[in-house]
PyMOL commands that place a pseudoatom at each C-alpha (Angstrom):
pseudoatom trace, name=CA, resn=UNK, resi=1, chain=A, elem=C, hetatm=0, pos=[77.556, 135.481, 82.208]
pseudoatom trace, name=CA, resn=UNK, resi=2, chain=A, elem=C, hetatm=0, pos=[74.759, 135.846, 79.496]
pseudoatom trace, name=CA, resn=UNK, resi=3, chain=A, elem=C, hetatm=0, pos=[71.878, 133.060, 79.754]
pseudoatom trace, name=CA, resn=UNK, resi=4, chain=A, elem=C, hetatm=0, pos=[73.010, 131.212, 76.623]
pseudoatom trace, name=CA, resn=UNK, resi=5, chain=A, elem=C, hetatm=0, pos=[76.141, 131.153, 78.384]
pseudoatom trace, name=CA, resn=UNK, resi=6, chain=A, elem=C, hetatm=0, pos=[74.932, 129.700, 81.439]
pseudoatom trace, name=CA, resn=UNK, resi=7, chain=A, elem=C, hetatm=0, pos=[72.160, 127.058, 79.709]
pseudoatom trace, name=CA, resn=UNK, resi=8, chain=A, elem=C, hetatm=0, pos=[75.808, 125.944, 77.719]
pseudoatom trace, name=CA, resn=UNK, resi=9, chain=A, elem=C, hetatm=0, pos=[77.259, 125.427, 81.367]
pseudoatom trace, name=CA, resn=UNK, resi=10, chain=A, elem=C, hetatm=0, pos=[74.911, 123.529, 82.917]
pseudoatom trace, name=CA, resn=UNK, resi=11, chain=A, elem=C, hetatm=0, pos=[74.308, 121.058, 79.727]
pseudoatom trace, name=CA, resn=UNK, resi=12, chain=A, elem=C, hetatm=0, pos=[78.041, 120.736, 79.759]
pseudoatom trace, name=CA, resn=UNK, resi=13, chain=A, elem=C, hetatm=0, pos=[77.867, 119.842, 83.312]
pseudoatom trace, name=CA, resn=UNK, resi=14, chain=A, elem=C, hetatm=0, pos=[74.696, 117.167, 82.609]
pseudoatom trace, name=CA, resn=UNK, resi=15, chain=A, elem=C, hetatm=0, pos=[76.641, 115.657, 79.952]
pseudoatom trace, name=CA, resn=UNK, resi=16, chain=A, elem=C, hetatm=0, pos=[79.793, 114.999, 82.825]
pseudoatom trace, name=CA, resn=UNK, resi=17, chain=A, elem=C, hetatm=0, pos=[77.233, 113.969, 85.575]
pseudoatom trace, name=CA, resn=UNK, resi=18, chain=A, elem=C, hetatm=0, pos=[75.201, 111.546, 82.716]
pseudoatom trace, name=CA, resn=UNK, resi=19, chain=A, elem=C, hetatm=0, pos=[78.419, 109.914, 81.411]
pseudoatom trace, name=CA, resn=UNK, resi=20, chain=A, elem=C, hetatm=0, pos=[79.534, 109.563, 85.178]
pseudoatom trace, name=CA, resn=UNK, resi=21, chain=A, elem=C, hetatm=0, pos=[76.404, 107.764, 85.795]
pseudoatom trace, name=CA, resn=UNK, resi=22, chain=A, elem=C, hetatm=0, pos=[76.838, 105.242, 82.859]
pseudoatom trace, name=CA, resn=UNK, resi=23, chain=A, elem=C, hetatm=0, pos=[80.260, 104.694, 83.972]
pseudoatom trace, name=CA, resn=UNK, resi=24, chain=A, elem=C, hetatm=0, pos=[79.088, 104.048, 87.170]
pseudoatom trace, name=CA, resn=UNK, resi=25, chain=A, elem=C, hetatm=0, pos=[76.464, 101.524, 85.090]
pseudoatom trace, name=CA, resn=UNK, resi=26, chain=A, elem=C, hetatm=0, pos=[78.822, 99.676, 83.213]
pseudoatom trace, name=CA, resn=UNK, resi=27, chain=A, elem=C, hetatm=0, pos=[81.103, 98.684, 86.494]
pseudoatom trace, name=CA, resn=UNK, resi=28, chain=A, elem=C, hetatm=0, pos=[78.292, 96.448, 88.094]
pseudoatom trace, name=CA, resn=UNK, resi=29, chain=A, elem=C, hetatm=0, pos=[77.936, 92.871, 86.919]
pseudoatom trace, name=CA, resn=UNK, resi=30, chain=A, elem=C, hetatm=0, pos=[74.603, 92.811, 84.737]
pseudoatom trace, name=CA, resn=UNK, resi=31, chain=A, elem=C, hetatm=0, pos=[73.357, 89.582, 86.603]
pseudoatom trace, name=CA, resn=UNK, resi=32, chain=A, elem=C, hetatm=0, pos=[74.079, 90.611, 90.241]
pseudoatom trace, name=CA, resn=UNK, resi=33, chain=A, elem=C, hetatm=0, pos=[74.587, 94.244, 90.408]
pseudoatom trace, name=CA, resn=UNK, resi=34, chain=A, elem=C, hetatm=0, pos=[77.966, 93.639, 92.352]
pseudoatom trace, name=CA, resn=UNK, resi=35, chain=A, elem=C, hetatm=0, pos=[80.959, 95.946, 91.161]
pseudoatom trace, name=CA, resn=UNK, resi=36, chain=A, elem=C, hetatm=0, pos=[83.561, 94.641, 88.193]
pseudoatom trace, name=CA, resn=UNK, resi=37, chain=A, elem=C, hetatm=0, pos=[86.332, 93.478, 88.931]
pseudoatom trace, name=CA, resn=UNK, resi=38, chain=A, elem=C, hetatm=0, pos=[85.629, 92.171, 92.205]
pseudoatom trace, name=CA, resn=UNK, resi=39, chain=A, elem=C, hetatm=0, pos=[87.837, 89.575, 94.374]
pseudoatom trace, name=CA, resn=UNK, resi=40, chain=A, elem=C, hetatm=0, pos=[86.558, 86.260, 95.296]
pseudoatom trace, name=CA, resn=UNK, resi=41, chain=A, elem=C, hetatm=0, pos=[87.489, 82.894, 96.619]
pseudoatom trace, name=CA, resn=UNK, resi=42, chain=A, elem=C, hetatm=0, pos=[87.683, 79.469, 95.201]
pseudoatom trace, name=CA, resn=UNK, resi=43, chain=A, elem=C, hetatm=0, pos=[85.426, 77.625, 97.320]
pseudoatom trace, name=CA, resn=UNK, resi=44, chain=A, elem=C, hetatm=0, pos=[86.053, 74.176, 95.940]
pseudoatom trace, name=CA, resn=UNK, resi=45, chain=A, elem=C, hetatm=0, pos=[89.255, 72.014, 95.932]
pseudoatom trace, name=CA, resn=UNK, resi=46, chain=A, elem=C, hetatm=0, pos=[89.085, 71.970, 91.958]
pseudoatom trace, name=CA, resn=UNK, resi=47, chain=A, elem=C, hetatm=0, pos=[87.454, 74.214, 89.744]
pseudoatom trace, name=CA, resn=UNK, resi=48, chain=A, elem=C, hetatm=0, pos=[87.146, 73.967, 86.337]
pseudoatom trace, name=CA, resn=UNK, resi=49, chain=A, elem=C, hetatm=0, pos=[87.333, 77.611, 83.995]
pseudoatom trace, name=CA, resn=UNK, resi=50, chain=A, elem=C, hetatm=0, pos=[85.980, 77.008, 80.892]
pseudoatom trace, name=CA, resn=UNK, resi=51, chain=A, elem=C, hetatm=0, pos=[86.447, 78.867, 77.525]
pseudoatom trace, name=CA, resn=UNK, resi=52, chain=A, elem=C, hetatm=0, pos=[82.936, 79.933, 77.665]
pseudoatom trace, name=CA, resn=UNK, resi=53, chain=A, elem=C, hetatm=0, pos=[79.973, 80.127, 80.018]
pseudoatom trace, name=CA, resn=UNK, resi=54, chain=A, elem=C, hetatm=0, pos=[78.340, 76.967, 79.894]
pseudoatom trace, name=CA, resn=UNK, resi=55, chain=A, elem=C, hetatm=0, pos=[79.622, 73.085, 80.325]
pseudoatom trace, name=CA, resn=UNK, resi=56, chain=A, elem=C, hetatm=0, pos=[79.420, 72.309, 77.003]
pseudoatom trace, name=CA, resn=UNK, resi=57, chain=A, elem=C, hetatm=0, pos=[82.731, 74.376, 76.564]
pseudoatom trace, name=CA, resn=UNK, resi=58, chain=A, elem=C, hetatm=0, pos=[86.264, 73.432, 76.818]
pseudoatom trace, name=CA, resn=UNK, resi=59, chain=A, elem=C, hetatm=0, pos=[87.981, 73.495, 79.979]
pseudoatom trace, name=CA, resn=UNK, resi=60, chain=A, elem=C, hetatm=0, pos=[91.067, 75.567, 79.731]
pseudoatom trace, name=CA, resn=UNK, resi=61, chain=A, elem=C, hetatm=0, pos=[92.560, 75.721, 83.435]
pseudoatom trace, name=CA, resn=UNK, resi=62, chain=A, elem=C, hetatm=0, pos=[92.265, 73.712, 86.599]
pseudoatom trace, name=CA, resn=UNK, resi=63, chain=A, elem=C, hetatm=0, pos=[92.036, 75.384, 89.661]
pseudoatom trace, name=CA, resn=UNK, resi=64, chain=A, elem=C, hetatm=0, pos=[93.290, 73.152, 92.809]
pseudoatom trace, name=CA, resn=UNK, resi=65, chain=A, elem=C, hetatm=0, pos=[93.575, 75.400, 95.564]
pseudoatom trace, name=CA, resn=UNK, resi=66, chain=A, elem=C, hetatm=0, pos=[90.831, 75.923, 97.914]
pseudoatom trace, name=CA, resn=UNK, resi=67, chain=A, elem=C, hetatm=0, pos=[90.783, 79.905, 99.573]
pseudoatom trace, name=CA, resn=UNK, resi=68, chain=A, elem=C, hetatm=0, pos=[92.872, 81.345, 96.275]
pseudoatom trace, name=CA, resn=UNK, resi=69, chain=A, elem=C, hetatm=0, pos=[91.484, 84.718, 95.426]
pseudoatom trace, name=CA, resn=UNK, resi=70, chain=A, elem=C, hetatm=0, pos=[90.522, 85.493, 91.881]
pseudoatom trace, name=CA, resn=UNK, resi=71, chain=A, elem=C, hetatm=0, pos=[89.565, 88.611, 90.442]
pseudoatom trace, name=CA, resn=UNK, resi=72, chain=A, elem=C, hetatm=0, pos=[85.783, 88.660, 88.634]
pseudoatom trace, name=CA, resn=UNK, resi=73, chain=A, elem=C, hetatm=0, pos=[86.063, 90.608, 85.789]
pseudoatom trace, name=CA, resn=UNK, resi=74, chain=A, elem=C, hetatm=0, pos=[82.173, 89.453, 83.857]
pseudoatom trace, name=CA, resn=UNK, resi=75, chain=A, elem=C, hetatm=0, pos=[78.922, 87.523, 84.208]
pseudoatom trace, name=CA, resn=UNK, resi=76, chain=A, elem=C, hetatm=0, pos=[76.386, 85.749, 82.299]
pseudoatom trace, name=CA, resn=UNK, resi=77, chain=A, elem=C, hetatm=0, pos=[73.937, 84.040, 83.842]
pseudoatom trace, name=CA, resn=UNK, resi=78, chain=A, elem=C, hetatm=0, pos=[75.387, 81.451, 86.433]
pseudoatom trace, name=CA, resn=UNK, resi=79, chain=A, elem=C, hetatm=0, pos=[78.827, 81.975, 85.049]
pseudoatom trace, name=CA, resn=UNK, resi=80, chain=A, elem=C, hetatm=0, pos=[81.703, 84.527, 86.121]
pseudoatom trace, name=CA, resn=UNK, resi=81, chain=A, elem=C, hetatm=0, pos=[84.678, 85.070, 84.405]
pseudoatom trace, name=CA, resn=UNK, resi=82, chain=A, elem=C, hetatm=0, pos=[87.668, 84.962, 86.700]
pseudoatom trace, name=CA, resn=UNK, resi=83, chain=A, elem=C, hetatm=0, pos=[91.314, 85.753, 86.198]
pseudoatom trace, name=CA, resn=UNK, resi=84, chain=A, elem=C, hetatm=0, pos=[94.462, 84.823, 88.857]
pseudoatom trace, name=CA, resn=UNK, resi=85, chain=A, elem=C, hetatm=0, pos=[97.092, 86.985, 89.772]
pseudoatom trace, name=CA, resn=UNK, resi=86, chain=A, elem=C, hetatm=0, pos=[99.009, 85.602, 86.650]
pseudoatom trace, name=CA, resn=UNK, resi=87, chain=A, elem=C, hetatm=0, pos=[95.806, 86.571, 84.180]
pseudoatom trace, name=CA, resn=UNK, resi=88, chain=A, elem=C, hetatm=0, pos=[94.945, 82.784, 83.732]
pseudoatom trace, name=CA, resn=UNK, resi=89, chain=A, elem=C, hetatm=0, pos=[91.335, 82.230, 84.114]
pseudoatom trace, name=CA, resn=UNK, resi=90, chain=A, elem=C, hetatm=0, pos=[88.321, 81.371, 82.085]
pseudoatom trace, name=CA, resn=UNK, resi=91, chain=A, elem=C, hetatm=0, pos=[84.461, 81.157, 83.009]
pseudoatom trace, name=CA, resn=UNK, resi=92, chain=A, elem=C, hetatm=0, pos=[83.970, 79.044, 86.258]
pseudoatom trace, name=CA, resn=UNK, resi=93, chain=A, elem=C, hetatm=0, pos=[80.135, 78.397, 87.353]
pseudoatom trace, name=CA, resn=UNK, resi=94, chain=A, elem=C, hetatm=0, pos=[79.414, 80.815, 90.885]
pseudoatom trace, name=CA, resn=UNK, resi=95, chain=A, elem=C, hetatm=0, pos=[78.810, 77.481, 92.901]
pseudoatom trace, name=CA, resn=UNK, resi=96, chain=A, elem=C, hetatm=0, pos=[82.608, 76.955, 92.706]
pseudoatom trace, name=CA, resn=UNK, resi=97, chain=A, elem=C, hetatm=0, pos=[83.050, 80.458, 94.402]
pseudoatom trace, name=CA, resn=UNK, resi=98, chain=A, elem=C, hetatm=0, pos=[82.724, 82.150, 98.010]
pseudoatom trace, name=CA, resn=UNK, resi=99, chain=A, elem=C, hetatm=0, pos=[82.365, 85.853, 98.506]
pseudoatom trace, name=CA, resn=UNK, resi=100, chain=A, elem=C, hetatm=0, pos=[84.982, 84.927, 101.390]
pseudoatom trace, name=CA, resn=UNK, resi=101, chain=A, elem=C, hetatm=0, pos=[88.027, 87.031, 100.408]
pseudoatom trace, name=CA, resn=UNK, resi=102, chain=A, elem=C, hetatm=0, pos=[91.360, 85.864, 100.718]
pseudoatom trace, name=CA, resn=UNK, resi=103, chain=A, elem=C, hetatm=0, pos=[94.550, 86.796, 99.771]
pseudoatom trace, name=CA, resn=UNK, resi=104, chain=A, elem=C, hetatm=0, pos=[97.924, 85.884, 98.199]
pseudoatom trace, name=CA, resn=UNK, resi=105, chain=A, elem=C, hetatm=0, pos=[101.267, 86.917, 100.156]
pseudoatom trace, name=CA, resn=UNK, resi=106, chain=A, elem=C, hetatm=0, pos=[103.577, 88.657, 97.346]
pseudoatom trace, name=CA, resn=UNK, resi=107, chain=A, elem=C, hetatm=0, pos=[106.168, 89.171, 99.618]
pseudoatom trace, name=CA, resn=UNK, resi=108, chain=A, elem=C, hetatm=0, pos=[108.863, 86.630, 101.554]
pseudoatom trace, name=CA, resn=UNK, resi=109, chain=A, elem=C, hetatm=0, pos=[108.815, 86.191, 105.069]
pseudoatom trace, name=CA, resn=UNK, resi=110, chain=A, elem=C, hetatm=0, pos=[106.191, 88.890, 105.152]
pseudoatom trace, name=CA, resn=UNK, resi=111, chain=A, elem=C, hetatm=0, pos=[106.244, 90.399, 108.936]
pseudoatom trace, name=CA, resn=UNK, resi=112, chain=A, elem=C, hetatm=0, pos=[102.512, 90.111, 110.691]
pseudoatom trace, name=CA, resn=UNK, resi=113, chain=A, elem=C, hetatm=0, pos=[102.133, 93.394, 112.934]
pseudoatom trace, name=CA, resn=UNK, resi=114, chain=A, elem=C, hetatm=0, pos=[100.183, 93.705, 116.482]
pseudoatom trace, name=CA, resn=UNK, resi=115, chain=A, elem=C, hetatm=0, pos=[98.808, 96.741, 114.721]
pseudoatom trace, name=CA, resn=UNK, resi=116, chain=A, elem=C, hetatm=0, pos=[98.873, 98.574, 111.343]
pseudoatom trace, name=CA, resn=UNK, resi=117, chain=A, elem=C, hetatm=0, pos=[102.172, 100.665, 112.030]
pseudoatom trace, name=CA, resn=UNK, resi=118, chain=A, elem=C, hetatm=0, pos=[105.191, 99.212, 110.943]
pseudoatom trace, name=CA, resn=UNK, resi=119, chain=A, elem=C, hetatm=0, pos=[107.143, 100.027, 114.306]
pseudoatom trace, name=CA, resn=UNK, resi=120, chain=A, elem=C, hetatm=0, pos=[104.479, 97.654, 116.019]
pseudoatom trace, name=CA, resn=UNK, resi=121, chain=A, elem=C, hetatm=0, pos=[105.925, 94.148, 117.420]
pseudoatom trace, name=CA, resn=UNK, resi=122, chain=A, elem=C, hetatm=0, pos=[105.879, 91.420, 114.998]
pseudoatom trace, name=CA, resn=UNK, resi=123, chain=A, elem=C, hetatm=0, pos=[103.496, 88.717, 115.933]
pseudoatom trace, name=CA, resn=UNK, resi=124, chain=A, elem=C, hetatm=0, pos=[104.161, 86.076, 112.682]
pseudoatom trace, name=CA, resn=UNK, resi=125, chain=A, elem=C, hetatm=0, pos=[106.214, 85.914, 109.148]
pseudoatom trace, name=CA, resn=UNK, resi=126, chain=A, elem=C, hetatm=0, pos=[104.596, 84.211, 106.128]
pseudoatom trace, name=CA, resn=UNK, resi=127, chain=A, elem=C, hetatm=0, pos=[105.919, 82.894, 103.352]
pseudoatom trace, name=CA, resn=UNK, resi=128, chain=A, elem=C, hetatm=0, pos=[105.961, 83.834, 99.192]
pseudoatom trace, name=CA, resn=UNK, resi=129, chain=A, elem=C, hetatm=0, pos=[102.249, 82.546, 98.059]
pseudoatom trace, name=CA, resn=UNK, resi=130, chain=A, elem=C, hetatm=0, pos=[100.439, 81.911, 101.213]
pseudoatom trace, name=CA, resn=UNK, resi=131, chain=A, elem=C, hetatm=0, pos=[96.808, 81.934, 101.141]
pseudoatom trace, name=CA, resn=UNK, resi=132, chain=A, elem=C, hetatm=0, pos=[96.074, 84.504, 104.312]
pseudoatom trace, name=CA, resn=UNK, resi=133, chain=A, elem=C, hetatm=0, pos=[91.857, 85.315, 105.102]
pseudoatom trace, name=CA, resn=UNK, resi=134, chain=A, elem=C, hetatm=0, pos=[91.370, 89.038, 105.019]
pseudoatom trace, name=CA, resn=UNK, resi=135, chain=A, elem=C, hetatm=0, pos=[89.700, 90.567, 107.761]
pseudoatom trace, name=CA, resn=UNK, resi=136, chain=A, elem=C, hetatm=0, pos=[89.874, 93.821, 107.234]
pseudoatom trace, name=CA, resn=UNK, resi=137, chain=A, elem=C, hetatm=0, pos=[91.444, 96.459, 105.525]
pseudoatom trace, name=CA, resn=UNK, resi=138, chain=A, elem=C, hetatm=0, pos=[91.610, 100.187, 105.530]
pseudoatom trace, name=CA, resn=UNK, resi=139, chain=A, elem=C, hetatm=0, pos=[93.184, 101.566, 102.788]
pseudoatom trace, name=CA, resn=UNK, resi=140, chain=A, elem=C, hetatm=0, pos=[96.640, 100.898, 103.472]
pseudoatom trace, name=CA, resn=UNK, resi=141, chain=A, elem=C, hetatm=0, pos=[97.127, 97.861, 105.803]
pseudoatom trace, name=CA, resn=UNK, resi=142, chain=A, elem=C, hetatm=0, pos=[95.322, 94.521, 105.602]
pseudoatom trace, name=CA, resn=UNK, resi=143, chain=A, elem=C, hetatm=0, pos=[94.294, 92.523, 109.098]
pseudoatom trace, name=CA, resn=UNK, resi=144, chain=A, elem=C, hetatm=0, pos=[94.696, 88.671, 107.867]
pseudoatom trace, name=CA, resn=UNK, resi=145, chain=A, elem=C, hetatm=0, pos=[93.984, 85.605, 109.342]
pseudoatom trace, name=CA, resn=UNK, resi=146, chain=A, elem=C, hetatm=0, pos=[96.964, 82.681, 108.392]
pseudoatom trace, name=CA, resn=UNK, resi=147, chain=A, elem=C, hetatm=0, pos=[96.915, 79.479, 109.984]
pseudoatom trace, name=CA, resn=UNK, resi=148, chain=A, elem=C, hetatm=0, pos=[95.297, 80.900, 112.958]
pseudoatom trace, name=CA, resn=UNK, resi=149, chain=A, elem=C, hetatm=0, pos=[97.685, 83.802, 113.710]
pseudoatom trace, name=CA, resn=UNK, resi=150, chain=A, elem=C, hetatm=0, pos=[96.642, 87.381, 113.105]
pseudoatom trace, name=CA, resn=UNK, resi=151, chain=A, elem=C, hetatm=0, pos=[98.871, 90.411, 111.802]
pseudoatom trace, name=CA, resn=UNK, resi=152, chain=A, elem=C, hetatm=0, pos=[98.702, 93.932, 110.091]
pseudoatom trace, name=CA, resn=UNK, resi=153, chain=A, elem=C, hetatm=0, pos=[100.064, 94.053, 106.693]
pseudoatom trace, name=CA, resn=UNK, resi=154, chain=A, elem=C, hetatm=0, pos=[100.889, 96.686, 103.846]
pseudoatom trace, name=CA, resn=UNK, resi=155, chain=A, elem=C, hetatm=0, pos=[98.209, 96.567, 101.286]
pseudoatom trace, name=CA, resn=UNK, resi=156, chain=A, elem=C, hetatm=0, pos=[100.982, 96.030, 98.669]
pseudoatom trace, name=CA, resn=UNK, resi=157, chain=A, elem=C, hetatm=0, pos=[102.237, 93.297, 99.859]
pseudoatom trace, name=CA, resn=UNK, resi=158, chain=A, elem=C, hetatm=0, pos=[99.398, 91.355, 98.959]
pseudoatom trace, name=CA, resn=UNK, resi=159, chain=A, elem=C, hetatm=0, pos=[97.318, 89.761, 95.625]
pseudoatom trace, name=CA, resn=UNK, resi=160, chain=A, elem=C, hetatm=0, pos=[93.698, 90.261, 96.140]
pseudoatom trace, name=CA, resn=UNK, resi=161, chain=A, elem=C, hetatm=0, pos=[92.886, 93.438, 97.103]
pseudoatom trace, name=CA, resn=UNK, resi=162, chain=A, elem=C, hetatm=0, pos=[92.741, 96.734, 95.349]
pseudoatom trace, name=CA, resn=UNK, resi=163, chain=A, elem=C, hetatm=0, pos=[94.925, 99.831, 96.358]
pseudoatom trace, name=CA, resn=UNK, resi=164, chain=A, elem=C, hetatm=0, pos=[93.386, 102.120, 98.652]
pseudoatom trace, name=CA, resn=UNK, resi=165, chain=A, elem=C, hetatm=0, pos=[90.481, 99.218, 99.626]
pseudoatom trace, name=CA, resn=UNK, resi=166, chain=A, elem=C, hetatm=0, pos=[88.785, 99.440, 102.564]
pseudoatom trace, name=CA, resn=UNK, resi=167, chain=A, elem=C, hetatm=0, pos=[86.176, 97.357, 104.602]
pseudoatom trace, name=CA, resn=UNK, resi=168, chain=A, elem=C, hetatm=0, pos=[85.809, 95.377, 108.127]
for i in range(1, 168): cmd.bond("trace and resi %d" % i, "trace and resi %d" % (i + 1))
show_as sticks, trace
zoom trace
């Protein structure tokens, strides 16, 4: 490989590893440095989103479920910008939010396993739309927390957590 050959490489290759970078950038929130999207909580029993980020705009959607997981998709200043699992949303002021994470039950009668492996023993069923605590997941089956009983899960059964997410 001649030297102008190999300075073209490696620029090509700074040019991948600098755009990576500013991808990288532009996936944290520019007021808290946290990753967008992200998946929080309502931490109130009613939360107003707004149309913009501030009070003085209109309120477009009432939240009234404590625990329901919403999806952060932008910030500015004390505001986030949260969407459901149906896309409704609007900007909703961070006091009205928990870093808690929750999750919605997408699937009927969803079996709760001792472990994650689906030939485990069943230890509970939820129902469609139940509000389960997450507390843990790793990568392909959820631990949750409903109504005080504890169970594996499929990842895809559930609204509030990215494929192939993983934490404890």
């Amino acid at each position: 490989m001649t030297r102008k050959a190999t300075g073209l490489v490696v620029a090509v290759l700074l040019a991948v590893v600098s755009t990576a970078a500013l991808a990288q950038d532009t996936q944290r929130g520019p007021v808290t440095g946290f990753p967008l999207p992200r998946y929080v909580s309502i931490q109130a029993s009613e939360a107003f989103a707004r149309r913009g980020p501030s009070r003085s705009h209109r309120i477009d959607w009432v939240f009234q479920r404590r625990n329901m997981p919403v999806q952060i998709v932008a910030e500015h200043g004390h505001w986030r910008r949260v969407v459901d699992r149906d896309g409704a949303g609007g900007w909703m002021h961070y006091s009205l939010l928990s870093g808690v994470r929750t999750a919605i039950i997408e699937t009927d009668m969803l079996e709760l396993h001792q472990r994650p492996d689906p030939t485990s023993p069943v230890v509970a069923q939820a129902e469609l739309g139940v509000i389960a605590f997450l507390d843990e997941c790793n990568g392909t089956w959820c631990r949750l927390n409903v109504a005080g009983h504890r169970g594996w899960v499929p990842m895809d059964t559930l609204w509030g957590v990215d494929p192939g997410e993983s934490f404890d």
